[in-house]
N, C-alpha and C positions, 0 to 999 in steps of 0.2 A: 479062908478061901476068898474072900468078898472083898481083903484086903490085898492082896495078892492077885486077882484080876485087876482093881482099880490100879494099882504098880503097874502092871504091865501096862495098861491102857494110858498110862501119864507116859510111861519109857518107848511106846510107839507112835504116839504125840506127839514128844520132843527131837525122834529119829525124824519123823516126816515133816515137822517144820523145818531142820536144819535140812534138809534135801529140798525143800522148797526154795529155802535161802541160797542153799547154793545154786539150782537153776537159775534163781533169777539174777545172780552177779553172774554166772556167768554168760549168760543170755545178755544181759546190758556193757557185757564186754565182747561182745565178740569183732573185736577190732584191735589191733596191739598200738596204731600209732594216728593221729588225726591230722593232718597238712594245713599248718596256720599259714604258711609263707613259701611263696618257691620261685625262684627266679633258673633260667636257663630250661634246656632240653632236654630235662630230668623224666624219665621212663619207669614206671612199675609193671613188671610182669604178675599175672594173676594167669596162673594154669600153663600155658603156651607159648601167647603173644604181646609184645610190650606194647604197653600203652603211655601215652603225655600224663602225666600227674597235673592234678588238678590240684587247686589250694580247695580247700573243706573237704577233700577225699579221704576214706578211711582206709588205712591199710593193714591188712589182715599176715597173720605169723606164717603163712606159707606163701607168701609174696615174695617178688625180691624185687630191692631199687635199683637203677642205674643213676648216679650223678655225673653230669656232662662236668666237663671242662668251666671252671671258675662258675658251677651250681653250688645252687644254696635251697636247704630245706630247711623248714622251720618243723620241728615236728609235736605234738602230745602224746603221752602216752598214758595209754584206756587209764591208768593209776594217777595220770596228773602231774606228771615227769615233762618239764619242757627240753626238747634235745636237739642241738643244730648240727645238721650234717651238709659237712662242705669237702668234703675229698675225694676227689672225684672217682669214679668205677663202679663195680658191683658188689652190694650185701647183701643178703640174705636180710630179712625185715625182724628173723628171728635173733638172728645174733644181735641187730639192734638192739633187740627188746632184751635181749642176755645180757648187754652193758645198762642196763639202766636201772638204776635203784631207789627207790620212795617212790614218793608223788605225795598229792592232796586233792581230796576230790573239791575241794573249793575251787583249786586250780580251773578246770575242768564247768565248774558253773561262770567261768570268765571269757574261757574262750569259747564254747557255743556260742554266747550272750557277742562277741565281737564276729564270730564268723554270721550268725543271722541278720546281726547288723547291717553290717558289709553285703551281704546275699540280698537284703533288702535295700540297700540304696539301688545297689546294678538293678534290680528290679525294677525300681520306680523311674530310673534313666531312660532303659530299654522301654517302658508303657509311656512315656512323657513323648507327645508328637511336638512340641518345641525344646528350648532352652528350659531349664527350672531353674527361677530365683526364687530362694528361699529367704533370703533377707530382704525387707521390704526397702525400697528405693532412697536412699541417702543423698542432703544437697552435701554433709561431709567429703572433702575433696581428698582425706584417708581415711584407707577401711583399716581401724584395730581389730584382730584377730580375738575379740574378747568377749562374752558372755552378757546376757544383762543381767540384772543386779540379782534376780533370783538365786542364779547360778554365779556369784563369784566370787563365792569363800573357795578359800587357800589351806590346803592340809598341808602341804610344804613350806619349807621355810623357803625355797625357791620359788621365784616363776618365770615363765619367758614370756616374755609382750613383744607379739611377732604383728606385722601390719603391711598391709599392702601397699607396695612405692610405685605399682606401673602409672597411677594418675598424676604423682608429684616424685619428681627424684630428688635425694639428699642432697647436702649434709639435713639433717632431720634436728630438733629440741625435745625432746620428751621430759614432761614436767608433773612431780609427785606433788601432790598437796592434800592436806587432812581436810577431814570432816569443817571444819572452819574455814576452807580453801586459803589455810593458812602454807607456804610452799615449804614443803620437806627437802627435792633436792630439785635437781636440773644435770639432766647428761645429753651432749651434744653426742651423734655418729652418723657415719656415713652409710652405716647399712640398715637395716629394715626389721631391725629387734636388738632387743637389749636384754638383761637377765635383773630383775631385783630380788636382792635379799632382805626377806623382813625381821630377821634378827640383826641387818646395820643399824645399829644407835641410830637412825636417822628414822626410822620405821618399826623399830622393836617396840615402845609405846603406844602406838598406834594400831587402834582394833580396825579401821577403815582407813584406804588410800583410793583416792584418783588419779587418775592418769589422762593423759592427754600428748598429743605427737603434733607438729606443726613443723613445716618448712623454714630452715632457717633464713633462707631467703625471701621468702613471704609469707610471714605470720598467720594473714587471711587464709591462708591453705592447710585446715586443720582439722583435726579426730574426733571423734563424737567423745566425750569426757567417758572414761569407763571408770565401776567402782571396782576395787582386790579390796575383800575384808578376810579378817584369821576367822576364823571354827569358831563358836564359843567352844568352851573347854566340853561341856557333855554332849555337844557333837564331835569333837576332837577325837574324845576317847571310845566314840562307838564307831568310829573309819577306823584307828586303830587295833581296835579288837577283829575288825573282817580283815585288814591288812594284814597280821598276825596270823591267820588262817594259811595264809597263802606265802608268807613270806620266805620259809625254809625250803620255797623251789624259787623261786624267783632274785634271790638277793643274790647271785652270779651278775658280771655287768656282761649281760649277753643284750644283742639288738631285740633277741626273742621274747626275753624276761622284760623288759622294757616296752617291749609291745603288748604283753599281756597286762602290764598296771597301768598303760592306759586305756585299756579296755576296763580294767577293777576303776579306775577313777571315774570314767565317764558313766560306767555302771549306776557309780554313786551320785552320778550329778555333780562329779567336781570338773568342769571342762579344762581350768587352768591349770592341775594336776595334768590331766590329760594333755594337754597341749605339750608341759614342758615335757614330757614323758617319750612324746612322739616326737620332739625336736632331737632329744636324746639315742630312741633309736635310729632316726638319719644320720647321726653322728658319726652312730658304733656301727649300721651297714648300709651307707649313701649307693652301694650300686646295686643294693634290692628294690628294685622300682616300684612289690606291689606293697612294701612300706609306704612308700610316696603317695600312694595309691589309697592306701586305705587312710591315710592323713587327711589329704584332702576332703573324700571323701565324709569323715568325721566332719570336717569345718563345712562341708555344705549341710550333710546334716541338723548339722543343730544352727544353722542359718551364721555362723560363723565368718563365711565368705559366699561372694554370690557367684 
């Protein structure tokens, strides 16, 4: 008998945690889709009345969107699904949520982490009674778009080295040279970034590079020296292993996905990650403004640009 209560008392234990569990998933869901990105006069109806969609708004399964003419949403969904919706009309929020399959809740600790972000820079804009410069005052006559040394290991075999021309205009010299400030290459252009790969024979050897930008027309007009160093390898493989988390929603080349791994880079303190990541999404959607938007934004943040 004494064995046969204590059963029962374990089998209405294990009922009532698993109903615990389920309140609380689905209490921490109750929202089917989260607004990363939205450009145009896109409207969600909630009960009655349409309302303007907000980017960091959540939208719930009895909702419906309207997407205006040439709109764009960026969406998440409660599971960690990234989903871009560009056609314009009305859906139902539910059908959305009917075509969408997986997710990863890692996903989902990236994009809070960029929407709070973001919510707290327009914060500190809106409370700032002047301009904010966050980089401190440069007699450099160009600003590189780069990191200091703390922050400027490289998980990518790519980067972009983007810099500001409005104080000096092209043609530009941008010059690589090692730890020995022995020179690796030299590439002239007329625009205001360049891309290097660190597995060129030029750089593949090379656990540290600087860089440096300068007017080819006047040398004296030049960049403050930035260092790009690789990962050591047991940092390499622990960005790896959180990249792997998230990467079977993300590896589509959408502007979306591209904008959530530079939210995971910058997470991690790789800004150069991040940088080429967000060159990438103006790439794939130059007429989403609050891409542009949230770019900059990043570079003022972390004193990038002033």
């Amino acid at each position: 008998m004494y064995k046969e209560d204590k059963a029962m008392k374990i089998r209405n234990l294990a009922v009532l945690l698993l109903f615990v569990l389920a309140a609380t998933v689905a209490f921490g869901q109750d929202y089917a889709f989260k607004v990363m990105a939205n450009k145009g006069t896109n409207e969600v109806k909630s009960g009655d009345s349409w309302q303007p969609i907000k980017t960091g708004a959540s939208l719930k399964l009895n909702d419906e969107v309207k997407v205006a003419d040439n709109g764009y949403l960026g969406l998440i969904s409660a599971a960690g699904k990234p989903v871009e919706v560009k056609k314009p009309g009305s859906v139902k929020v539910a059908d959305l949520a009917a075509q969408v399959k997986g997710g990863s809740s890692a996903v989902n600790k990236y994009t809070e982490f960029i929407l709070s972000s973001n919510a707290e820079e327009k914060k500190n804009k809106l409370s700032a009674t002047g301009a904010v410069h966050r980089a401190p005052p440069s007699e450099n006559a160009i600003k590189l778009m780069l990191p200091e040394n703390q922050h400027a290991g490289v998980f990518n075999n790519e980067a972009v080295i983007s810099w500001d021309g409005s104080k000096v205009t092209g043609p530009y010299v941008v010059t690589f040279s090692n730890m020995f400030e022995e020179q690796l290459a030299k590439v002239e252009t007329a625009e205001t970034s360049v891309v290097i790969n660190l597995n060129d024979p030029k750089f593949v050897n090379e656990t540290g590079i600087f860089v440096d930008v300068r007017s080819k027309t006047n040398p004296a007009q030049s960049s403050k020296q930035h260092l790009i160093k690789k990962l050591s390898p047991d940092a390499y493989e622990k960005v790896k292993r959180s990249l792997n988390d998230i990467m079977g929603e993300v590896s589509e080349q959408t502007a979306l996905n591209k904008f959530i791994l530079a939210g995971f880079y910058e997470e991690q303190g790789l800004f150069i990650d991040a940088i080429t990541a967000y060159e990438e999404v103006l790439k794939l959607a130059p007429e989403v403004t609050y891409y542009e938007e949230a770019y900059q934004e990043f570079l003022v943040r972390h004193g990038l640009k002033r």
